[in-house]
N, C-alpha and C positions, 0 to 999 in steps of 0.2 A: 402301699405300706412303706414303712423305713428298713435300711437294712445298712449293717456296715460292709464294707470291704478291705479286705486286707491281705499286703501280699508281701510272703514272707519265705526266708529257707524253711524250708519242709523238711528238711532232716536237721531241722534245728529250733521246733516249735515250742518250748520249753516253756518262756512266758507265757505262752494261753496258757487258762485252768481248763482241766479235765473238763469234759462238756459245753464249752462254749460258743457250739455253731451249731446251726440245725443242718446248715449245707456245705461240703465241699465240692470246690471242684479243681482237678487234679488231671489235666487236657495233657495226657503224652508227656507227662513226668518222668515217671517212675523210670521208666525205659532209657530215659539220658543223663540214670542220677546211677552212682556208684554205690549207691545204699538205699536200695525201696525196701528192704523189711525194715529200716527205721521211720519212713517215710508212712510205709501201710502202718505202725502200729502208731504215728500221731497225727497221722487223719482220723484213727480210730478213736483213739483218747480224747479229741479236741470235739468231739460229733458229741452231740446228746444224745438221750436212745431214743431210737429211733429217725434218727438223720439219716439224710440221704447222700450218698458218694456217687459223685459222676467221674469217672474217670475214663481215658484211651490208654492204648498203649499199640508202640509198633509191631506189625504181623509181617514177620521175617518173608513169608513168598509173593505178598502182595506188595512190600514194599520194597523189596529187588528189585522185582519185574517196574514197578512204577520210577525209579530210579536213574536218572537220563544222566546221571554224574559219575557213575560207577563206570570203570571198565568190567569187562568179561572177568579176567583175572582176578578184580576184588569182589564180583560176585560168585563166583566158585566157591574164592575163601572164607566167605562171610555166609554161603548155603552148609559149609563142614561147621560152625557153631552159631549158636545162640545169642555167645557176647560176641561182639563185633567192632571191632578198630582196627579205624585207616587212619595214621597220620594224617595230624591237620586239618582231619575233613571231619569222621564222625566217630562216636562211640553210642555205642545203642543196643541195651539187651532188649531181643526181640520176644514178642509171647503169643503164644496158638492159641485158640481160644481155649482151650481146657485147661491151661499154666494159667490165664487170668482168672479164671474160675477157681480153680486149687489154693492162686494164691487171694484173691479175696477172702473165701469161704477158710482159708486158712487164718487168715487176718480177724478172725469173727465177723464177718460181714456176711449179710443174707442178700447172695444174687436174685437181684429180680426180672434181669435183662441183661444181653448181651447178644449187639449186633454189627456186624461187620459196617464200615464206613470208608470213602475215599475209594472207591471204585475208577472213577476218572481223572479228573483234575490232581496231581501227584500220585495216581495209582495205575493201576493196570492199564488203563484206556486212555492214558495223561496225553499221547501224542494226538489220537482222536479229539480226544477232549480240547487242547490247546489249537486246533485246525478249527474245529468247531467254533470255538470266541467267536471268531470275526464274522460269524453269520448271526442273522436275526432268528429268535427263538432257539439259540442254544440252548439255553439255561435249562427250558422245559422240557426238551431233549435228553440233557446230562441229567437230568433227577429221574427222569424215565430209566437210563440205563441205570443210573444207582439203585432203583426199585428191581428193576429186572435180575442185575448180578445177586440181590441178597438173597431172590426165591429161586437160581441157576443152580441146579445139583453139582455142579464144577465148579463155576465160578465164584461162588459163595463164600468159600474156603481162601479167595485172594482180595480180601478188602488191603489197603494200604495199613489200617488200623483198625483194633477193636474198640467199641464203645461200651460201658456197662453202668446199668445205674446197679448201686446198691445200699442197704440200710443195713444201720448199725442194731 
């Protein structure tokens, strides 16, 4: 089938009319935007009902520990809050999974999934993971462990980011 594509400030969606996509997708947005309740409420508005909203967003414990840019010191400071800025390098409000949850389901959006992602490659296991490339059958490997971490009663809880579908 056809489809458009369009890409646009999100906290500045004005010209869509109300209803005009069946799909978003909103990859680790919200988390690097200074305004996601403007953002969640025109993905909402631009969705038709029943659209579907893909979105990530960054998970403060998994994405410290996956974090090979940080010192010790800016990760201490950035485990005491939520928002988070380092000169020149990042800003990024992070969200647990039950914050992406509250704030969809706060957004009128009906969660139908939500699961952790980025276990290896820029996440907890990045240095394994990056050792790994240069061998044959990595790949099938690194998506074994990403299967593994999501059903780990520990590990679970440190994906690099969440992923969640949901409808309007």
């Amino acid at each position: 089938g056809r489809f458009q594509l369009y890409l646009a400030d999100a906290a500045r969606m004005d010209f869509f009319p109300a209803g005009s996509f069946d799909c978003a997708l909103a990859m680790e947005l919200i988390c690097y935007s200074i305004e996601p309740e403007r953002i969640m409420e025109n993905l909402r508005r631009v969705l038709k009902r029943g659209g579907w909203l893909f979105i990530s967003v960054e998970n403060k414990s998994g994405a410290l520990i996956g974090d090979n840019n940080l010192s010790a010191e800016e990760i201490a400071a950035a485990i005491a809050d939520d928002d988070v800025r380092i000169e020149n390098y990042l800003y990024v409000k992070y969200y647990c999974k039950k914050m992406l949850r509250e704030m969809l389901e706060g957004s009128g959006f009906k969660v139908v999934k939500i699961v952790g992602c980025q276990y290896t490659v820029d996440g907890v296991f990045d240095r394994v993971a990056r050792r790994m490339m240069k061998t044959k059958g990595a790949e099938r490997v690194l998506y074994g462990i990403e299967r593994l971490c999501r059903r780990d009663a520990v590990l679970k809880d440190f994906p690099r980011a969440w992923f969640a579908v949901a409808r309007k």
